[in-house]
N, C-alpha and C positions, 0 to 999 in steps of 0.2 A: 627548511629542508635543503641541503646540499646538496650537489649533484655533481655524480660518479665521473673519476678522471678513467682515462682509458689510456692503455696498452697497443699496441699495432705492430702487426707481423711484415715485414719486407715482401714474402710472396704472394699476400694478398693485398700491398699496397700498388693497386694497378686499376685501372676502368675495365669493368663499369662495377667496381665492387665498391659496398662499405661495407665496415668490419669494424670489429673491436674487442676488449676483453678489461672488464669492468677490472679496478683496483682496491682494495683493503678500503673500506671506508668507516671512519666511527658510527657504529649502531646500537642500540638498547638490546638489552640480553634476550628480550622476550619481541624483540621486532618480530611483525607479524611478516606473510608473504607478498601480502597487498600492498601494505606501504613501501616493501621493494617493487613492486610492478611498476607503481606512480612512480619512485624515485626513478626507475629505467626511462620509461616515459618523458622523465624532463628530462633527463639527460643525453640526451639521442643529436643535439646540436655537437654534443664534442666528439661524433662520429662523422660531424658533416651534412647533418640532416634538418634542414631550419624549420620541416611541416611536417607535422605527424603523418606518419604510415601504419597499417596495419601491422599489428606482431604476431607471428606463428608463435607456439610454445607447447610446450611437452609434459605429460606428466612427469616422467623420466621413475619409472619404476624399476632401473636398472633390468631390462630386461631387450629384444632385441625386434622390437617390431620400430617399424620404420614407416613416419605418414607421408604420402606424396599429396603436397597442395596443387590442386586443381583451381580453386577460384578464395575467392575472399570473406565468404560466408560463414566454411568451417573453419578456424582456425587454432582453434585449441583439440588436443591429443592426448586425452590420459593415460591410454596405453602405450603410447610411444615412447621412443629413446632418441629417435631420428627425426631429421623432417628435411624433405626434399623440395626442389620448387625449380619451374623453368621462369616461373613468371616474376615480372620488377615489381620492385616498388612495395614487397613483404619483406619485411625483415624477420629472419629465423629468429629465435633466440632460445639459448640452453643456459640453466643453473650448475655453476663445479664450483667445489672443493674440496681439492683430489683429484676426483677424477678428472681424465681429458675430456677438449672438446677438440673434436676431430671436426677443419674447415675444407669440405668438397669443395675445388671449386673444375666444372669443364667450360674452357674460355671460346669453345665451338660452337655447343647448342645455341644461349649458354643457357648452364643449368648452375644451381649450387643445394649445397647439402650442410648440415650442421647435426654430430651428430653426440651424444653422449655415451663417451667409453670408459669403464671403471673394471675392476677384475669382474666383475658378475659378466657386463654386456661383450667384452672383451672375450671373454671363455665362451658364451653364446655367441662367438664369429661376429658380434655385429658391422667391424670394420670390412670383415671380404662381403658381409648381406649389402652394406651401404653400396660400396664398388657395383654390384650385380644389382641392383635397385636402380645404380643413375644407368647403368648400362641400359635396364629391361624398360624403362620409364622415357630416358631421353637419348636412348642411343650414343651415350658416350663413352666411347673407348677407354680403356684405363691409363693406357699410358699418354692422354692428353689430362687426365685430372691432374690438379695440385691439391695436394694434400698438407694441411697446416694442424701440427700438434699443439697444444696449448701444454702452459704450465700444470704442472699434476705433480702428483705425489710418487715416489721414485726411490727406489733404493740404497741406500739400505736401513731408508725409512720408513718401507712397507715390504709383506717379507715375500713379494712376489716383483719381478719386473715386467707389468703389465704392458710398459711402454715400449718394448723388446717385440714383446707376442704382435702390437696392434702394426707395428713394420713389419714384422712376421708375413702377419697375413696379407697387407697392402702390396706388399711385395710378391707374395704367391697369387696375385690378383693381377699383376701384368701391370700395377702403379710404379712408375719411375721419379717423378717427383716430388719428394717426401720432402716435409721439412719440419725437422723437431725444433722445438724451443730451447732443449736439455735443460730448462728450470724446473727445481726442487722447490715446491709450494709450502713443504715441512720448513725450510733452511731459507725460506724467505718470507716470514711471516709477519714483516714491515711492511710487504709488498700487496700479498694473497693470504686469502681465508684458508685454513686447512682444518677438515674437520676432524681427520685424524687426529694432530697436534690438537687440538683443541677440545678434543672429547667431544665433540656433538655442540659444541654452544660457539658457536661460531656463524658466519653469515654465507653468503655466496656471491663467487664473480656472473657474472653477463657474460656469457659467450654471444655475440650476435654478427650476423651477417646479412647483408640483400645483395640483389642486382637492382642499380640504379644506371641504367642508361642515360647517356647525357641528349 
């Protein structure tokens, strides 16, 4: 098995964060979900990480509830879209293709958030719910969050601009530091999975993130 190259965003290349965004990788048409979890799992050194940590992870039923990790016990969320966390040494991780993964990051508390935005969760607010989540959770102001958009699917390759609405609302949230990717997931299909282009048979990127104190 090979194992996933990664991607990395300038404003989340900073302490005490790791981060990444898996890349296009040769898979079997009928690859199961499991044998992506393992393949995540080995792959977590080319994010920087030489010792397994726990992984948060979502169902992601496109819809807009949002889990705040407390300890290390629960860590899977079938109803969620989001996952919140003040504590180190968990690494979030969210499934796109297409959709964004929206990277929280507040460098005060600190707190981070990872959260999954597509037209569905996107039209159910869940970018202003995240914003009010880390605020009601870890007391962080909005306009100390950074905000990291992922490559997604963009138009006038989908016939809505969902990536328009999710600064929309980040921004009527009192977030000032936004930062898009402006990658088209359609128009770079050498790079990222796109389920759209792809009709449904296609794989998904790794959105993932922790706080890793040094």
């Amino acid at each position: 098995m090979n194992t996933l190259q990664w991607e990395f965003f300038p404003a989340l290349s900073i302490r005490p964060l790791k981060h990444g965004l898996s890349l296009r990788y040769p898979r079997d048409a009928d690859q199961i979900q499991n044998k992506e979890n393992l393949l995540l799992k080995k792959s977590l050194k080319g994010i920087g990480l030489d010792k397994p940590i726990p992984i948060a992870s979502a169902g992601q039923p496109h819809g807009d509830n949002i889990a705040i990790i407390k300890g290390r016990d629960e860590l899977y969320f079938p109803e969620a879209d989001g996952l919140l966390t003040c504590l180190p040494h968990i690494l979030l991780a969210i499934r796109v293709a297409d959709c964004a993964a929206l990277y929280f990051y507040d460098p005060h508390t600190p707190a981070i958030g990872l959260i999954h935005s597509g037209k569905k969760g996107t039209n159910l607010q869940i970018p202003t719910k995240a914003v009010r989540a880390m605020n009601q959770a870890f007391g962080s102001k909005p306009a100390d969050l950074i905000v990291q958009i992922s490559p997604c699917i963009r138009f006038p390759h989908y016939e809505i601009d969902f990536v328009s609405d999710i600064i929309d609302q980040l921004k009527s949230c009192g977030v000032e530091k936004i930062f898009d990717s402006g990658i088209c997931t359609v128009c770079n299909l050498e790079r990222y999975f796109s389920y759209h282009a792809e009709k449904g048979n296609t794989g998904r990127m790794w959105a993932v993130l922790a706080l890793f104190p040094q």
